[in-house]
DSSP file (Angstrom, degrees, kcal/mol; ACC not computed):
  #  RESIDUE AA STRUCTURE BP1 BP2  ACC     N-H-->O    O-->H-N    N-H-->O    O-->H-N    TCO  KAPPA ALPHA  PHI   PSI    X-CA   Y-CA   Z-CA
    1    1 A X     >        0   0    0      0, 0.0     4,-1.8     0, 0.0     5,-0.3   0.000 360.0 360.0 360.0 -42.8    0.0    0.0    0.0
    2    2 A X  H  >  +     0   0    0      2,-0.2     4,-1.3     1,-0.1     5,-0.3   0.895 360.0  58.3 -66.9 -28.2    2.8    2.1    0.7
    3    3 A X  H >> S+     0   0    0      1,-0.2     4,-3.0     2,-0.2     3,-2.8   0.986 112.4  45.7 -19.9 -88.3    4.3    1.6   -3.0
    4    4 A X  H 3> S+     0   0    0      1,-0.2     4,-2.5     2,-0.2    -1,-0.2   0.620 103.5  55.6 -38.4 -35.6    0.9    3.0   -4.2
    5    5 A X  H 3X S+     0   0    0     -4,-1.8     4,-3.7    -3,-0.3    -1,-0.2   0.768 116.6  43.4 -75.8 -35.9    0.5    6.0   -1.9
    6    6 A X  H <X S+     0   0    0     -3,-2.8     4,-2.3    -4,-1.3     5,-0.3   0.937 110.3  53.6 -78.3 -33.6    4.2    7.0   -3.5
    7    7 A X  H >X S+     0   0    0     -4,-3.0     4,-2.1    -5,-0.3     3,-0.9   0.950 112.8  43.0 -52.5 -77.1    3.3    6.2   -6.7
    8    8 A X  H 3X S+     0   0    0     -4,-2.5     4,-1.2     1,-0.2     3,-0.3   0.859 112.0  51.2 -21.1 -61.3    0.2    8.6   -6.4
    9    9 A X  H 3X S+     0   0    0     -4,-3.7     4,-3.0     1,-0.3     3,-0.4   0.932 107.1  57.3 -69.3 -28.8    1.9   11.5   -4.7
   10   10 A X  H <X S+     0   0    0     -4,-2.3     4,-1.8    -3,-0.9     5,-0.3   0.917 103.3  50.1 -56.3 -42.9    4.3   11.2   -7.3
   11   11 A X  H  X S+     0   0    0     -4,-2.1     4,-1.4    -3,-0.3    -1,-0.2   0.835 111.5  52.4 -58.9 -40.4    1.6   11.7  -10.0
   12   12 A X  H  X S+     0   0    0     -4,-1.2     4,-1.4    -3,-0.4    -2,-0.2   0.751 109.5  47.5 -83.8 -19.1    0.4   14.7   -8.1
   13   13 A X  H  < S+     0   0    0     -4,-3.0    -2,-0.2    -5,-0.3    -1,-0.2   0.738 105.7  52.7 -97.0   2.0    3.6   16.2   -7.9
   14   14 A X  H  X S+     0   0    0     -4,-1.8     4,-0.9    -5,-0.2     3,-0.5   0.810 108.6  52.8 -85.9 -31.9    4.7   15.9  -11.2
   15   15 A X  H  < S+     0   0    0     -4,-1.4    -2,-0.1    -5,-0.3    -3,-0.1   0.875 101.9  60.4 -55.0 -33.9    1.5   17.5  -12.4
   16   16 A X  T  < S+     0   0    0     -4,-1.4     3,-0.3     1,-0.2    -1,-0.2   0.747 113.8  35.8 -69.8 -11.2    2.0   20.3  -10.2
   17   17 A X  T  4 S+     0   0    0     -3,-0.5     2,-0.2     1,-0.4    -1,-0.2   0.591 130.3  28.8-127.9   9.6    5.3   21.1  -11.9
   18   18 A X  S  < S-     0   0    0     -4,-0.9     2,-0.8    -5,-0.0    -1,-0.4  -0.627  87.2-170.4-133.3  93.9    4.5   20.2  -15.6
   19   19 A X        -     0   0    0     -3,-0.3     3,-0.4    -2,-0.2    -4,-0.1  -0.867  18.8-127.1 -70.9  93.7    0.7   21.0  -15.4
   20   20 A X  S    S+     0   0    0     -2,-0.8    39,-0.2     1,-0.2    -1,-0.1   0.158  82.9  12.3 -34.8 158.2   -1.0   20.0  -18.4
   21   21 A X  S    S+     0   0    0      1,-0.1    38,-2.2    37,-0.1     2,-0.6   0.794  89.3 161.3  36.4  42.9   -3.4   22.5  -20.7
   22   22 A X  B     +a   59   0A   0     -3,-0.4    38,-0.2    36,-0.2    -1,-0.1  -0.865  26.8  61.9-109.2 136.2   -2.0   25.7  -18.6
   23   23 A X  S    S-     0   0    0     36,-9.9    37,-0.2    -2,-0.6    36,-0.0   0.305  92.6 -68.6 118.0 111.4   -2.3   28.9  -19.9
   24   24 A X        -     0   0    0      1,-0.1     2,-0.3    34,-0.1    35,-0.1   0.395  57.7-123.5 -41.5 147.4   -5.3   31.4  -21.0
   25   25 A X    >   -     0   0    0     33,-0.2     3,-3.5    31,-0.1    -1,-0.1  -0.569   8.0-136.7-106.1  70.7   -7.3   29.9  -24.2
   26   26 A X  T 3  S+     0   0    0     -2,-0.3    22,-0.0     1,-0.3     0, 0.0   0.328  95.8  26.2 -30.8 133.2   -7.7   31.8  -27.2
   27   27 A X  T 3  S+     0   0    0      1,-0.2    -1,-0.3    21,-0.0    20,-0.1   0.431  82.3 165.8  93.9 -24.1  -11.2   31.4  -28.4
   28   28 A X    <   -     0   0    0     -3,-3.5    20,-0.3     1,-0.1    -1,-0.2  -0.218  22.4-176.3 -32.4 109.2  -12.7   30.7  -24.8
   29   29 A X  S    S+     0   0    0     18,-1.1     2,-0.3    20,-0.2    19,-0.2  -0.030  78.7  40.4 -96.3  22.3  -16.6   30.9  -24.8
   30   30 A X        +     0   0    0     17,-0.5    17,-1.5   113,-0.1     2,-0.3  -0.883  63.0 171.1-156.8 119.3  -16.4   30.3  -20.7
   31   31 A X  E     -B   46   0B   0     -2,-0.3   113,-0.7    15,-0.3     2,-0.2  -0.937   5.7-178.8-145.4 141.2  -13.9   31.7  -18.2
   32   32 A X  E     -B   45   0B   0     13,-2.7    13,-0.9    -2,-0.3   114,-0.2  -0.790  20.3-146.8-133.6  91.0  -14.2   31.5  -14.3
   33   33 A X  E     -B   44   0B   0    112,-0.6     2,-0.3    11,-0.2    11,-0.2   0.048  22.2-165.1 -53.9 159.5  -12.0   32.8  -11.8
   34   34 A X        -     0   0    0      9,-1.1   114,-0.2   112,-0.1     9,-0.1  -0.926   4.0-169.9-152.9 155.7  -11.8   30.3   -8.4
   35   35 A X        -     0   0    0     -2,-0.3     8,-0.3     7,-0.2   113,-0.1   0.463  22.5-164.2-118.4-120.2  -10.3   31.2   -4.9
   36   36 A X     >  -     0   0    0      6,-0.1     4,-1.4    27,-0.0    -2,-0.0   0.539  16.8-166.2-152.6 107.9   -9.7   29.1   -2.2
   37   37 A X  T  4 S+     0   0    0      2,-0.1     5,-0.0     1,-0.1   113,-0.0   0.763  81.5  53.2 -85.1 -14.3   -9.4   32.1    0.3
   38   38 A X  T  4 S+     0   0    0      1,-0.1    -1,-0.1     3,-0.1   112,-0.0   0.802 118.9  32.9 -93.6 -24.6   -7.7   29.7    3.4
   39   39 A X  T  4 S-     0   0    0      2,-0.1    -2,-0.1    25,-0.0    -1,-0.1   0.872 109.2-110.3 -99.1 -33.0   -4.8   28.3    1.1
   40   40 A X     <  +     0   0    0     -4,-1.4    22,-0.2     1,-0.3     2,-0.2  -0.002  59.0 170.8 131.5 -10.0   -4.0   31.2   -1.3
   41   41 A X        -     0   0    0     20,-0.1     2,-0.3     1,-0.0    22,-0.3  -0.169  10.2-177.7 -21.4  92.0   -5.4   29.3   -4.6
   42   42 A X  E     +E   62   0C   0     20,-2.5    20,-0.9    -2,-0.2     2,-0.2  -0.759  10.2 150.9-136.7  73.7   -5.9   30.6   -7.2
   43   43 A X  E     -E   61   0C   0     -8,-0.3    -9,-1.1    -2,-0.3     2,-0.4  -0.631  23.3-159.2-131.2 154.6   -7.2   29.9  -10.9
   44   44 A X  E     -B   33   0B   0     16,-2.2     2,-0.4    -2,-0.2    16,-0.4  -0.944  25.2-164.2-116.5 111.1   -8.8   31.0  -14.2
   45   45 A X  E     -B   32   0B   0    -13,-0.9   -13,-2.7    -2,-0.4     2,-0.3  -0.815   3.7-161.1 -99.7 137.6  -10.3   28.5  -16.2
   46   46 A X  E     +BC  31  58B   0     12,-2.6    12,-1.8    -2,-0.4     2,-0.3  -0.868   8.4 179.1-118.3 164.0  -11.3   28.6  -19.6
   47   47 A X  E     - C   0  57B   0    -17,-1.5   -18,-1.1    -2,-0.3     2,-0.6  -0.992  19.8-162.1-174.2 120.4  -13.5   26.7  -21.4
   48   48 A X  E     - C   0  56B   0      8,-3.5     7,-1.7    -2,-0.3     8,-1.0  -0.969  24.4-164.9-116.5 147.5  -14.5   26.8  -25.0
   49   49 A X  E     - C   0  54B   0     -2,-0.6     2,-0.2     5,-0.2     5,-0.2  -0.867   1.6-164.4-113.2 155.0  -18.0   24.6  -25.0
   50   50 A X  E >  S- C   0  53B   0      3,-0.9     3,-1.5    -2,-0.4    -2,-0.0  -0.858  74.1 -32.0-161.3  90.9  -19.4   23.3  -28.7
   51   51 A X  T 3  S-     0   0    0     -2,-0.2     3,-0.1     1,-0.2     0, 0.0   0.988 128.0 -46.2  66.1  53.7  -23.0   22.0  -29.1
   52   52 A X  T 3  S+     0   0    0      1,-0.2    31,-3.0    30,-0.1     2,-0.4   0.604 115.2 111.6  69.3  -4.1  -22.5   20.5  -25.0
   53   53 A X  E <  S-CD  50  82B   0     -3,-1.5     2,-1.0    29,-0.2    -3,-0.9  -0.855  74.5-124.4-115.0 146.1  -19.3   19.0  -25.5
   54   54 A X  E     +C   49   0B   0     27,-4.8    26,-7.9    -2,-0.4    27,-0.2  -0.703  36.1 173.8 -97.8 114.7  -15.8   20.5  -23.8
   55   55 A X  E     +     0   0B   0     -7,-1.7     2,-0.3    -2,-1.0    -1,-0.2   0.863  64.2   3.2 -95.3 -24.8  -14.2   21.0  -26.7
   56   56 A X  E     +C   48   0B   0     -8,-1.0    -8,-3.5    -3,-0.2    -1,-0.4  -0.988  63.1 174.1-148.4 158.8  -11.3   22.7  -25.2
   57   57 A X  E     +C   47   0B   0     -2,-0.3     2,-0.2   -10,-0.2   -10,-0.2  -0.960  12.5 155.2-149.7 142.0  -10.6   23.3  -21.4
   58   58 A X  E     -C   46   0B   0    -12,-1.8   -12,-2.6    -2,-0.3     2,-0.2  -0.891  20.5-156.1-166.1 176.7   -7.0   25.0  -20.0
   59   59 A X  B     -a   22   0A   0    -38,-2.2   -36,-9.9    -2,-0.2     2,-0.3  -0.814   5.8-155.1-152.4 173.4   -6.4   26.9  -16.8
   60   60 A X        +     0   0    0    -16,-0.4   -16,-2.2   -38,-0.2     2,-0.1  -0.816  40.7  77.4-159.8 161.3   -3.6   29.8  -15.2
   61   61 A X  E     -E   43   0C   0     -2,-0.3     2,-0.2   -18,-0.2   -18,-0.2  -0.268  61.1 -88.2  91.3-170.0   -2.7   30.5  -11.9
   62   62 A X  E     +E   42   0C   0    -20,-0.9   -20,-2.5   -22,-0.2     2,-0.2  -0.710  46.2 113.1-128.2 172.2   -1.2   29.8   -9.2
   63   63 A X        -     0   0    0    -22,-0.3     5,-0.2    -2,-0.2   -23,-0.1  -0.584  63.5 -39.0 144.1 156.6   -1.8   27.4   -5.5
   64   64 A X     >  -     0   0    0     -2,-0.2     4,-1.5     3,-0.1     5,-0.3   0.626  61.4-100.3 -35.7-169.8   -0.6   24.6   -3.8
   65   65 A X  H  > S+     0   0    0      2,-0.2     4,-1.1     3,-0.1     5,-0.3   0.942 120.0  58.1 -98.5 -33.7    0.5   21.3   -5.6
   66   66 A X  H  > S+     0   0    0      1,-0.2     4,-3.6     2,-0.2    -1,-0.1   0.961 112.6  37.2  -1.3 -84.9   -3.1   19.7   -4.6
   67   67 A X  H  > S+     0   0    0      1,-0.3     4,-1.4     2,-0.2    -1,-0.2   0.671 118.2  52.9 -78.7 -15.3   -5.0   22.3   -6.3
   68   68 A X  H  X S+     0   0    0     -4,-1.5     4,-1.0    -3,-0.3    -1,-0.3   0.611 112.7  40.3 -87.1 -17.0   -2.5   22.4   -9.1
   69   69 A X  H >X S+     0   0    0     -4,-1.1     3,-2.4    -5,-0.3     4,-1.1   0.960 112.0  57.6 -76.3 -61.3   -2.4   19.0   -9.9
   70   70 A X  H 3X S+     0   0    0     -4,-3.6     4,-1.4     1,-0.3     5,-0.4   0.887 106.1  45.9 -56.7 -84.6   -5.9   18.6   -9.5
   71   71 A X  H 3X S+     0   0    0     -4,-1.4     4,-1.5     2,-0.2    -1,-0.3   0.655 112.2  56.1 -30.9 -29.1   -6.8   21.2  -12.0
   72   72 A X  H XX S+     0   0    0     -3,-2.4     3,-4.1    -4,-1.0     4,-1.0   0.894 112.6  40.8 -55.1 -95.3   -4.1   19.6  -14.5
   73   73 A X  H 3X S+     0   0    0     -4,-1.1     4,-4.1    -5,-0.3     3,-0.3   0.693 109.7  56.2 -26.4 -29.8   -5.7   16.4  -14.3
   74   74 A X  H 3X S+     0   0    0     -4,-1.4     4,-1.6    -5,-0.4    -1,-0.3   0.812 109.2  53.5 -95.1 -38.5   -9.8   17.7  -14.4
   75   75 A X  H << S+     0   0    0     -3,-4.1    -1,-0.3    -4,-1.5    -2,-0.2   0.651 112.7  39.7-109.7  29.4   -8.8   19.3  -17.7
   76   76 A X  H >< S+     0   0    0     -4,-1.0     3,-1.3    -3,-0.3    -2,-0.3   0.688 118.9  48.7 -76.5 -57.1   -7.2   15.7  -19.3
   77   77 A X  H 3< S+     0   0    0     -4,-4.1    -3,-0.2    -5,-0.3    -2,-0.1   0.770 114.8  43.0 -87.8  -3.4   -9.9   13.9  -17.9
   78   78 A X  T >< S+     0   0    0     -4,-1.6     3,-0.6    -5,-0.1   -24,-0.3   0.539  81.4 110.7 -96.0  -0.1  -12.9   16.7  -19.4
   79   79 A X  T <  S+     0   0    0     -3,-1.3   -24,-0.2    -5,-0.2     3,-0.1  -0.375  86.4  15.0 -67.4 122.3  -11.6   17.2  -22.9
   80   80 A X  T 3  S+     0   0    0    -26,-7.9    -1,-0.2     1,-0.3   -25,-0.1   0.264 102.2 131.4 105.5 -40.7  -14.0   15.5  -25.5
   81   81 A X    <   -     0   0    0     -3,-0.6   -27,-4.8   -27,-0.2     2,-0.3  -0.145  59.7-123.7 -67.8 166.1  -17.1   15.0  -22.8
   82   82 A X  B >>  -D   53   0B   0    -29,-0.2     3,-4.3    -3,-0.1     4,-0.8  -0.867  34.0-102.6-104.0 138.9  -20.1   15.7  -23.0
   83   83 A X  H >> S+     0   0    0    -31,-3.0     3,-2.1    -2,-0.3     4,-1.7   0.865 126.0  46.8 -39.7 -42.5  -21.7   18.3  -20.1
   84   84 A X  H 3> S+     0   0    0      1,-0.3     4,-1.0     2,-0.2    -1,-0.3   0.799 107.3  46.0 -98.6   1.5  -23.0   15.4  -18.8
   85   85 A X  H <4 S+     0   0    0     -3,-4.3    -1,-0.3     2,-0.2    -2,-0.2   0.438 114.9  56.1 -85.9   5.5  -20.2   13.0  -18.7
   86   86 A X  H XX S+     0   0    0     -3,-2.1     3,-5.3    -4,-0.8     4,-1.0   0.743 107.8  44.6-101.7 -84.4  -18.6   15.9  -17.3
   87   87 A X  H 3X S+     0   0    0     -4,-1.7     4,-2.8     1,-0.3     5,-0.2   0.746 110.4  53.9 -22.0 -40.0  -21.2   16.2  -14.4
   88   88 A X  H 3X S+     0   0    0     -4,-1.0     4,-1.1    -5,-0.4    -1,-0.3   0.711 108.1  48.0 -81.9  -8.7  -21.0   12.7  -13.9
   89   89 A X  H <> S+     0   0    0     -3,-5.3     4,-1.1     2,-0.2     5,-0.3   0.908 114.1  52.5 -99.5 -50.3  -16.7   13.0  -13.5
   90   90 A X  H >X S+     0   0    0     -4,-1.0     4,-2.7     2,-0.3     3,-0.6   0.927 111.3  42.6-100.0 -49.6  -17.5   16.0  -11.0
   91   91 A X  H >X S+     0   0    0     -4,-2.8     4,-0.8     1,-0.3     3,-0.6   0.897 119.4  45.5 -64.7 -66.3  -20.2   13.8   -8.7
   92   92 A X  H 3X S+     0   0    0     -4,-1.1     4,-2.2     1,-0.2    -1,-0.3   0.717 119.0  39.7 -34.0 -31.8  -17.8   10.8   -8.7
   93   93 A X  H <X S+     0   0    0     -4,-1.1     4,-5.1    -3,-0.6    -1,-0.2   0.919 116.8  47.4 -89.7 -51.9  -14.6   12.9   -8.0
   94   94 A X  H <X S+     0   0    0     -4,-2.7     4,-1.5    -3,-0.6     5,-0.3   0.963 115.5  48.2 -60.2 -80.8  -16.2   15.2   -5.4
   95   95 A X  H  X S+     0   0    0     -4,-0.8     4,-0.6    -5,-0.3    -2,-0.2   0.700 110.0  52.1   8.9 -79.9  -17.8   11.8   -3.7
   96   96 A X  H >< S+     0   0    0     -4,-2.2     3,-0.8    -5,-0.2    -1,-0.2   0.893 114.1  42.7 -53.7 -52.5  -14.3   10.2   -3.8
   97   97 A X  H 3< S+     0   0    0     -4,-5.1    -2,-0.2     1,-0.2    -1,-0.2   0.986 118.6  49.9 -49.3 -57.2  -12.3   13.8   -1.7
   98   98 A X  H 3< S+     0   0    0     -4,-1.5     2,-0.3    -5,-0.1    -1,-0.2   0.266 110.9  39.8-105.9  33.3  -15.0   13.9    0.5
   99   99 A X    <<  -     0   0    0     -3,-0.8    22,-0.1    -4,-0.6    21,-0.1  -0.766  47.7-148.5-126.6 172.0  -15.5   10.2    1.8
  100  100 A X  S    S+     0   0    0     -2,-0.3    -4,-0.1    20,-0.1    -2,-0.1   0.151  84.4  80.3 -99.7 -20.5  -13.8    7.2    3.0
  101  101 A X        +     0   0    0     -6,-0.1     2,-0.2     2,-0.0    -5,-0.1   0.205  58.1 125.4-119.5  -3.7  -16.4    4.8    1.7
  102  102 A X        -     0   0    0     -6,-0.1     2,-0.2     1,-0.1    15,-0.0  -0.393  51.6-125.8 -96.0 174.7  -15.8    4.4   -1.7
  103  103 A X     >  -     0   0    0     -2,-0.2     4,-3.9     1,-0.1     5,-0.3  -0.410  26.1-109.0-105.2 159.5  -15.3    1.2   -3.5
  104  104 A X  H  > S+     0   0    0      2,-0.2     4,-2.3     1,-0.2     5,-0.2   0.884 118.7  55.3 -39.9 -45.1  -12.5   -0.1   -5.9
  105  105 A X  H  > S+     0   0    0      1,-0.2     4,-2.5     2,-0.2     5,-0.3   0.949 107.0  48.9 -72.6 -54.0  -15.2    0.3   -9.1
  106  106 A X  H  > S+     0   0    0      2,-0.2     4,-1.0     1,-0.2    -2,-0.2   0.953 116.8  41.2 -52.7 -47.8  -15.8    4.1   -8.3
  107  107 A X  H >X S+     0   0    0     -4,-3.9     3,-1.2     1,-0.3     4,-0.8   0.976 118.2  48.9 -60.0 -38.6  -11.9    4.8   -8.1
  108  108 A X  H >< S+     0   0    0     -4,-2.3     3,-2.2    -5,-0.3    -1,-0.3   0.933 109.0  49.7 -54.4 -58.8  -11.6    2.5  -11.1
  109  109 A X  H 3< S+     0   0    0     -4,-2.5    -1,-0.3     1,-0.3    -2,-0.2   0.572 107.7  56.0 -55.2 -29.6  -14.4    4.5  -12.9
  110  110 A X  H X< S-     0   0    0     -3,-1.2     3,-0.8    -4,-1.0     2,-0.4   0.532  94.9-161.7-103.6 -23.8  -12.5    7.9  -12.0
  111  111 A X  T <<  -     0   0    0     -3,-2.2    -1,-0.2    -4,-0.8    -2,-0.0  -0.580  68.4  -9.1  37.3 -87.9   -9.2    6.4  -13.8
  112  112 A X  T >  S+     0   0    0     -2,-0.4     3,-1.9     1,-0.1    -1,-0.2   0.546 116.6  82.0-138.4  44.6   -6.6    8.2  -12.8
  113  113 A X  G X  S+     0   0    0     -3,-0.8     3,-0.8     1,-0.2    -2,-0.2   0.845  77.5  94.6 -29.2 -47.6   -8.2   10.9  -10.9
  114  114 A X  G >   +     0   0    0     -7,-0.4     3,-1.3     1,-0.3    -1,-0.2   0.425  58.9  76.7 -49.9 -19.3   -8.1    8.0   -8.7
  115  115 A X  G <  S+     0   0    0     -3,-1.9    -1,-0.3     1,-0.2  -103,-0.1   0.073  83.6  61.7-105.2  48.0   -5.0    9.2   -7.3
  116  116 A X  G <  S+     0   0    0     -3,-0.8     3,-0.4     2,-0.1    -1,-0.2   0.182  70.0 102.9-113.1  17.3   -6.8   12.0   -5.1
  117  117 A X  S X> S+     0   0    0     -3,-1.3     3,-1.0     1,-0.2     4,-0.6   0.803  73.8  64.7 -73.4  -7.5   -8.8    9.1   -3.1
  118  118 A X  G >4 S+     0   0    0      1,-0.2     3,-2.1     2,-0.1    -1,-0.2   0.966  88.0  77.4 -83.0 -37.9   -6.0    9.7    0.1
  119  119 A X  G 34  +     0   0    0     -3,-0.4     7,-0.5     1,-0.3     3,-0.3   0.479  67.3  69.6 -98.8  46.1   -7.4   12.9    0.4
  120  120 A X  G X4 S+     0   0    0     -3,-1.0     3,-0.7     1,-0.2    -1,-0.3   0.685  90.7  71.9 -72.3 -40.5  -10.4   12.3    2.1
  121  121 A X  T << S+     0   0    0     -3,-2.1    -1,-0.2    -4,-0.6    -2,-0.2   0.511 100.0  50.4 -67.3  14.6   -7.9   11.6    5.0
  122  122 A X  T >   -     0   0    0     -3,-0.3     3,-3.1   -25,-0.2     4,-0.3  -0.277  64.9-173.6-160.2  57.7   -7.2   15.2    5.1
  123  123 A X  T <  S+     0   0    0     -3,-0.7     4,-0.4     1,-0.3     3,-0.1   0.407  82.1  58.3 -20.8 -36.7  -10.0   17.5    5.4
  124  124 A X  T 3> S+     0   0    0      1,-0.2     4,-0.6     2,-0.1    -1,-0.3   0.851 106.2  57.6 -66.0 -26.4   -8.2   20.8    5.0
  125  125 A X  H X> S+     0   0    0     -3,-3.1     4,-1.0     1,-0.2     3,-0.6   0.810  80.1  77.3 -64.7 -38.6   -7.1   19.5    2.0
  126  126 A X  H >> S+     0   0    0     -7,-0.5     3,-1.4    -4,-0.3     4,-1.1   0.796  91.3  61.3 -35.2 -67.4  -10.6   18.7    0.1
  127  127 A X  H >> S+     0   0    0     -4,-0.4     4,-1.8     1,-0.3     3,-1.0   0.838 109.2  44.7 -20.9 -70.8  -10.9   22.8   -0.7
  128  128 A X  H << S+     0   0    0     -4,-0.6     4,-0.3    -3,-0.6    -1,-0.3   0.794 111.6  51.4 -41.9 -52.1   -7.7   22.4   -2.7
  129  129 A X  H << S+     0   0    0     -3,-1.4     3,-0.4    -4,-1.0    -1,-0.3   0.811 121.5  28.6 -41.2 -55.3   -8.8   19.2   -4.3
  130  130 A X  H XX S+     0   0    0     -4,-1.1     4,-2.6    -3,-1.0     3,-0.7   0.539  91.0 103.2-112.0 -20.4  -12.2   20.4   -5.7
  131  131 A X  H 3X S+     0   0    0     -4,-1.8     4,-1.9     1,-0.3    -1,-0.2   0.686  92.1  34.3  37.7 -65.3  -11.1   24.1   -6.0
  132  132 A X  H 3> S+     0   0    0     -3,-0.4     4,-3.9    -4,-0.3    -1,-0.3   0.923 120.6  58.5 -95.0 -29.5  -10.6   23.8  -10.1
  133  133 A X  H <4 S+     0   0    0     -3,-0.7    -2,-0.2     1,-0.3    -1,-0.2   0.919 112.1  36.1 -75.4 -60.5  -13.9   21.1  -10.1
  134  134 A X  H >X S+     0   0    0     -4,-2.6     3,-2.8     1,-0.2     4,-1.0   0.949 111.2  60.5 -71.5 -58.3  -16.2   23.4   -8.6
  135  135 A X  H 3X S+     0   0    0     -4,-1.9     4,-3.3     1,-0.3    -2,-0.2   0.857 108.7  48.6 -42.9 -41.6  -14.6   26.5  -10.7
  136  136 A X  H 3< S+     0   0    0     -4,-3.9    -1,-0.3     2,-0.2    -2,-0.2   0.525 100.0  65.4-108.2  36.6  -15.7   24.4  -14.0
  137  137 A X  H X> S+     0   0    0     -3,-2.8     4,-2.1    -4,-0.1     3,-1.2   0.874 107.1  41.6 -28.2 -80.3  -19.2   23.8  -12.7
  138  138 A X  H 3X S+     0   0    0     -4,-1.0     4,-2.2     1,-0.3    -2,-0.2   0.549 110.3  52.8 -81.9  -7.6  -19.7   27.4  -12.9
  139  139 A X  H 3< S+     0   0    0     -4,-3.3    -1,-0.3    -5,-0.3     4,-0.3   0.699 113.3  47.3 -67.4  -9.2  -18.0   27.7  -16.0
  140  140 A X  H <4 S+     0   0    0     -3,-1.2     3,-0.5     2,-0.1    -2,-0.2   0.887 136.0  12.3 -77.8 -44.3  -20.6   24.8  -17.3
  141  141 A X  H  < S+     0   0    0     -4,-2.1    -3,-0.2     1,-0.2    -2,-0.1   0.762 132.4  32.4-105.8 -10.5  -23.3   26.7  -15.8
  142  142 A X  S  < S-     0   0    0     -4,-2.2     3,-0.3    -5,-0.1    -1,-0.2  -0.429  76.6-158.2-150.8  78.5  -22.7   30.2  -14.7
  143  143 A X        +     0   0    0     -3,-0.5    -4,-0.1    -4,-0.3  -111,-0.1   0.089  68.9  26.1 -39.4 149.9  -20.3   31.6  -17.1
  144  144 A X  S    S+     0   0    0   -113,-0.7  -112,-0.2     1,-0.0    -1,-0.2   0.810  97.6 138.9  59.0  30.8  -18.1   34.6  -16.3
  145  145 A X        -     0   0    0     -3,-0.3  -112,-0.6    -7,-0.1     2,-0.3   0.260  52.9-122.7-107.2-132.3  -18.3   33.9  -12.6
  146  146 A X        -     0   0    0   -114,-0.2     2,-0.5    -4,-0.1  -112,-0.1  -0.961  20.8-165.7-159.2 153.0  -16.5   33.9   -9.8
  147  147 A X        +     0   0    0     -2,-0.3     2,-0.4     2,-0.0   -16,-0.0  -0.992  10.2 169.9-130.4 153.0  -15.9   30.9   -7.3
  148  148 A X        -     0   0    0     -2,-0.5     4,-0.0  -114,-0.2  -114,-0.0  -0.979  33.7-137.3-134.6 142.1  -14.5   30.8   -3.8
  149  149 A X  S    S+     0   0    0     -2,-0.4     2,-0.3     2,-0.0   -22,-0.1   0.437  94.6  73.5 -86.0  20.9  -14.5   27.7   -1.3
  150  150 A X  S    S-     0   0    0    -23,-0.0     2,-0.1  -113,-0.0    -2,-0.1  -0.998  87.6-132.8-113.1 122.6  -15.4   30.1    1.3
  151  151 A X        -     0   0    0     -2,-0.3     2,-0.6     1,-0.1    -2,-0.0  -0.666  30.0-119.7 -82.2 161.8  -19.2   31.5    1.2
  152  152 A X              0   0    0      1,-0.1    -1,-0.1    -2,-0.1    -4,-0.0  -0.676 360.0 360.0-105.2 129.2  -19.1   35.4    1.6
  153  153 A X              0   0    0     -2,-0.6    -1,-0.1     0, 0.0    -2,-0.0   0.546 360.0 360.0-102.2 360.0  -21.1   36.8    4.6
């Protein structure tokens, strides 16, 4: 188990320092700023959408290796879906950070996204995790927005 656990963190930290699809998107029909106000997180995702499918997805900014990985990976694994294979990557993913309880087929189903299942063990961490997830929500659904993993009183 410990083998895997390195294997994984290795996968998140090499994303965090080659980060796939980074860098503002000419042609973007979607862009969403995201916060995480308690780690310093920070991203813009853009998002060109075509007839329900994400035809192209990339991101900028800056934040821990969590939230930077995580955003790498979420825009490999949404290029090419369809909104609702995209919704369905978001419930599964989101599920997997914020439980303990899931099974070998959901991580399997998640491919490998799969290697964020550890941080469920680490609550502060979740924000970080879900950070770019939640940020292309509201680019599926409330374009031009703004996101923070804090609500604002």
């Amino acid at each position: 188990m410990s083998d895997l656990r390195d294997l994984y963190q290795e996968v998140i930290l090499d994303h965090n320092r080659r980060p796939r699809n980074f860098g503002a998107l000419a042609g973007a029909n979607r862009k969403v700023t995201g916060h995480n106000p308690l780690c310093g997180d920070r991203l813009t995702l853009y998002l060109r959408l075509d007839d329900e499918r994400v035809v192209e997805v990339m991101f900028e900014g800056s934040g821990c290796a969590i939230s930077k990985a995580s955003a790498s990976m979420m825009t490999d694994a949404v290029k090419g879906r369809t909104v609702a294979e995209v919704e369905s990557l978001f419930r599964g993913f989101h599920e997997m950070v914020t439980t303990t309880t899931g099974t070998a087929g959901d991580r399997e189903r998640l491919g490998k996204l799969a290697v964020f299942g550890g941080v469920a063990e680490f609550p502060s961490r979740v924000k970080c995790a879900t950070l770019p997830w939640h940020t292309l929500q509201a680019a599926l659904h409330h374009p031009d927005s703004v996101v923070s993993t804090e609500s604002e009183t």
